[in-house]
C-alpha positions in Angstrom: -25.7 133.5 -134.0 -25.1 129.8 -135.1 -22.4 130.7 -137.9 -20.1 132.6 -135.3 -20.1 129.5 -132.9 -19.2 126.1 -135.0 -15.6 125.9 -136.5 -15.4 123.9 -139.7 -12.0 124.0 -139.3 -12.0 122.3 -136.0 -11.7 118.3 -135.4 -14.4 118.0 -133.0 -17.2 117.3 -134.9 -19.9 119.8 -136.2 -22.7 118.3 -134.1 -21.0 117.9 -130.8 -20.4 121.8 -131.4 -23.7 122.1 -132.0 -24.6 119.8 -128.7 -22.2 122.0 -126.8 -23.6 125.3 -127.7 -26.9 124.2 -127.6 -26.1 123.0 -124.2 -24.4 126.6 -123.2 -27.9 128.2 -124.3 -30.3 125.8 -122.2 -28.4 126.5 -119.2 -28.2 130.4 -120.3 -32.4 129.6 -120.2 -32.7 130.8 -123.8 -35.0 128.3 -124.6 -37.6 128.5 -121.9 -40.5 130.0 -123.9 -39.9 127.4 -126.8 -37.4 124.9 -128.3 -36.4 125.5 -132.0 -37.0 122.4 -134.3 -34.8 120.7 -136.9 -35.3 123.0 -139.7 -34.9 126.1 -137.6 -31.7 124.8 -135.8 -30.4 123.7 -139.4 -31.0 127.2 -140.9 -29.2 129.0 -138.2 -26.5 127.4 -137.6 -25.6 126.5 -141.0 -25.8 122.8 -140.6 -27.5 119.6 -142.2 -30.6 118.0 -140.3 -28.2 114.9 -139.9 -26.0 116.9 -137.6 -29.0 118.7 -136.0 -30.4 116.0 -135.6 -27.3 114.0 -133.8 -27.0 116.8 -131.8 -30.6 116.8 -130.4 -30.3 112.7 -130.3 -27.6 113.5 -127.1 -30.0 116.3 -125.8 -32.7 113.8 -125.9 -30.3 111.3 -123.7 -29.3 114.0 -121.1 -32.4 114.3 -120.8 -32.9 117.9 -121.8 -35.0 117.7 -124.5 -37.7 115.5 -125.2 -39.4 115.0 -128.6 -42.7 112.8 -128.8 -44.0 111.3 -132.0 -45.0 114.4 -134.1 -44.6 116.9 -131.9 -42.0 119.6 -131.2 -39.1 119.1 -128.9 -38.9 120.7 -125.9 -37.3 121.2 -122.6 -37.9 118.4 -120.3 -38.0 117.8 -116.8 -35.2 115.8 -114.8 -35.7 111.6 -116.6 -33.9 109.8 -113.7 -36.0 107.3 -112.6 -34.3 106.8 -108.9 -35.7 103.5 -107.1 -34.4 102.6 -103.1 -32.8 100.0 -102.5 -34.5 97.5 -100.2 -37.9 99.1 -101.2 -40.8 96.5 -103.4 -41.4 99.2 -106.3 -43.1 99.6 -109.8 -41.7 101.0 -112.7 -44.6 101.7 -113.8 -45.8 104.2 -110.7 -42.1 105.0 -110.4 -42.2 106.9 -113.8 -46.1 107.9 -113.2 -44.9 109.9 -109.8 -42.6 111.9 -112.1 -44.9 112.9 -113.9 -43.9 111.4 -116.9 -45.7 110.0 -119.3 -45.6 105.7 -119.3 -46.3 103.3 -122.2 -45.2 100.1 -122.7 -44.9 98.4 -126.3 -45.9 94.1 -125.6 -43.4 92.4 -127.7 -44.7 88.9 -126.5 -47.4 87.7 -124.2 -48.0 83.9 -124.6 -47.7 80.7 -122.5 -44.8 78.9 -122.5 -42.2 76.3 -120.9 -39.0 77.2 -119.2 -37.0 74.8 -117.6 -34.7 77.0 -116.1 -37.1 80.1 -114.7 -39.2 77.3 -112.9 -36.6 75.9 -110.9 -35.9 79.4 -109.6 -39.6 79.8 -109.2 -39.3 76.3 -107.2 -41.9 74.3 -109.5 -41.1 71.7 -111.7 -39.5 71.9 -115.1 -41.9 71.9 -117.6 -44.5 73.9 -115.3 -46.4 76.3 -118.0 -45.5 79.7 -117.2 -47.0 82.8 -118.2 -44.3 85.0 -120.1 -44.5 89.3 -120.7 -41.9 91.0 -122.3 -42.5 94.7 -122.9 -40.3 97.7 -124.1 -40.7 100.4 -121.6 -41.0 104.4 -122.3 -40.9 107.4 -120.3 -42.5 110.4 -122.4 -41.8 108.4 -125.3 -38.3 107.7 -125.0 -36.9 104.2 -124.2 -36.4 103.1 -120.4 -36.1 99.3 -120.2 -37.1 95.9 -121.9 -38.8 94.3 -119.3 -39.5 90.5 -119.4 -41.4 88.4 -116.7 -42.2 85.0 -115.7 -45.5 83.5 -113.4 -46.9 80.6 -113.0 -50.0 79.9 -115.7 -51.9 78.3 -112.3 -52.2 81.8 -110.8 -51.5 84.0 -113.4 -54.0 82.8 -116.8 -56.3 86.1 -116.0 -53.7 88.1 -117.2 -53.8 86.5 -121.0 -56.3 89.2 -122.2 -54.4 92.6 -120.1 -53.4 95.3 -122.6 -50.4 96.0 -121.3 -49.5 99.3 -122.9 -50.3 101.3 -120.2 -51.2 99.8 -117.0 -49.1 98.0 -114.0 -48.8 94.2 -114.0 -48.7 94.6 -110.5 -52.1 96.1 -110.3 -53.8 93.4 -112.5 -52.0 91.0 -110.8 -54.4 92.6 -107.6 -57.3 93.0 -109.2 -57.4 90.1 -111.4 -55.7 87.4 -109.6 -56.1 88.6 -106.2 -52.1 88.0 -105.2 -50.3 91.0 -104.2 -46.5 91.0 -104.4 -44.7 91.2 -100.6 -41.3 91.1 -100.9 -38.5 88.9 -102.6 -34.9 89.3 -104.0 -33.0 91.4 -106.7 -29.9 91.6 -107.9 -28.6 94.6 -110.0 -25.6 94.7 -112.1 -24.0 97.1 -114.1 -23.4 95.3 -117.5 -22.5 96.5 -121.3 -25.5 96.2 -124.0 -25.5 94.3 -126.8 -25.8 96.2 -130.0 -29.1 94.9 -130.6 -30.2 95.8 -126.5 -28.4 99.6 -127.6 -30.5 100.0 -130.6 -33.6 98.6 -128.8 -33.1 101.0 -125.8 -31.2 104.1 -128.2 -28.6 103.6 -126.0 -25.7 106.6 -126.4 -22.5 104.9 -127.1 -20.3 104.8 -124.1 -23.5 104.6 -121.4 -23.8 100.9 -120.1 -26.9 99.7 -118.4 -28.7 98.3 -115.2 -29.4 94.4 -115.4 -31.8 93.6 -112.7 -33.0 90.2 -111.3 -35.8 90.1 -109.6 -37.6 86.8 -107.6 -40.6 88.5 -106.5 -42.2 86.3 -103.1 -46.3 86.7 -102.4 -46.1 85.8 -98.6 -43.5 84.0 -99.4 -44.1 82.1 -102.1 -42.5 82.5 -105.2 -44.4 84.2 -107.7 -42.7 86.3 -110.1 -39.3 85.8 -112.0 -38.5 89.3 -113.8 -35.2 90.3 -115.9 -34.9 94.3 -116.6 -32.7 95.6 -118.8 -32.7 99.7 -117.6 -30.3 102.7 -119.3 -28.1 103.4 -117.1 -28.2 107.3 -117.8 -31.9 107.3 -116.8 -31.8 105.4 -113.7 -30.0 105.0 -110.2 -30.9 103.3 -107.1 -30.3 104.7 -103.3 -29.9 103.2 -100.4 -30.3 104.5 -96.7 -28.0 103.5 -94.0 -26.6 105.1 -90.4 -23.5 104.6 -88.5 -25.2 102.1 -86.3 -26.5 99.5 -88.6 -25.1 100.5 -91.7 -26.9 99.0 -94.8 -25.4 95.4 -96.2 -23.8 95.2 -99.3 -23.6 91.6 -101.4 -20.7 92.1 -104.0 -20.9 88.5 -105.6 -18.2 87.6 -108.4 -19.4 85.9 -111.9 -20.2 86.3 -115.4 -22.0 89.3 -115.9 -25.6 88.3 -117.2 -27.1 89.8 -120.3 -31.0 90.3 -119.7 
């Protein structure tokens, strides 16, 4: 079947046949029992594991196909992680309540001074802060790198969280006893670096969701977060009717990279 489909002849390239085809065949629902790994998909089609491999790479960020650490790929379920506008959410439960698998790699938890995150937090300058910064994944895949600022004087408990897979919002409860109540955020579509693309396996061509978030605990600022979200796997809604609408602030600037 794979030897009548991909023209070596043709300048499109042998994997985006392959993605193509394969494409043509999940929608066809060929592959509902079972997905057919590398070395299967290589043997029938007549085609290196490099291109099979490409191929499935672009499967994997349509979110068709999803291939964990030493397992199989198969068909997955729908990977956009939709959020409403106006709404306090969690990541975290965001991707939980699809079902999906969340884990979080910590690239830093420490203490540290920043001058500029505690003027927006309102406290003075060289205020210790306690600073996460996590690499987020849905079924294994990268979501978002995920950095966040709080203030040491409520936030110390949280020194000794593993934060692979649980909610800083829910430790913050628990631990802390502060529970996030509102606040501001500002989301901006924005192009990645090449080291925020390899990070995040960012297709080329997809840009990405920068989001700003001052999070408020009765009003007081607690929590100053930058995401950095692919924009293939996640959009945001808003609700609105004819009589009050729903308020839009389009502000001009330099986009920020997060």
């Amino acid at each position: 079947m794979g030897t009548s489909v991909l023209d070596r002849r043709s300048h499109t390239p042998l994997w985006a046949q392959l993605h193509a085809d394969l494409l043509r065949r999940v929608g066809a629902g060929h592959f509902d029992d079972a997905f057919p790994g590398e070395l299967a998909l290589a043997a029938e089609y007549k085609v290196s594991r490099n291109t099979v491999r490409e191929a499935l790479r672009r499967l994997r960020a349509d979110g068709l196909v999803v291939a964990g650490r030493g397992q199989p790929p198969r068909l997955g379920k729908p990977t956009e992680i939709t959020q409403p506008i106006g709404a306090l959410y969690s990541l975290f439960a965001s991707v939980r309540a699809l079902g999906m698998d969340q884990h979080s790699v910590v690239r830093t938890l420490d203490v540290r001074a920043d001058g500029v995150v505690a003027v927006r937090l309102g406290l003075e300058e060289s205020t210790p802060l306690l600073y996460l910064e996590r690499l987020r994944l849905a079924n294994d895949e990268p979501l978002a790198v995920d950095r966040v600022w709080l203030p040491k004087s409520v936030a110390a408990p949280l020194r000794g969280v593993d934060f692979a897979d649980t909610s800083l919002y829910q430790e913050l409860d628990a631990r802390c006893g502060i529970r996030l109540t509102g606040g501001q955020e500002q989301i901006r579509a924005v192009i990645p670096t090449p080291a925020e693309r390899r990070l995040l396996d960012i297709p080329i061509g997809v840009a990405a969701f920068s989001i700003h978030r001052l999070g408020t605990a009765d009003g007081i600022a607690v929590e100053w977060r930058t995401t950095l979200v692919r924009g293939d796997r996640f959009s945001v809604v808003a609700d609105f009717s004819a009589r009050a609408g729903y308020q839009l602030d389009v502000r001009a600037g330099t986009p920020n990279q997060t």
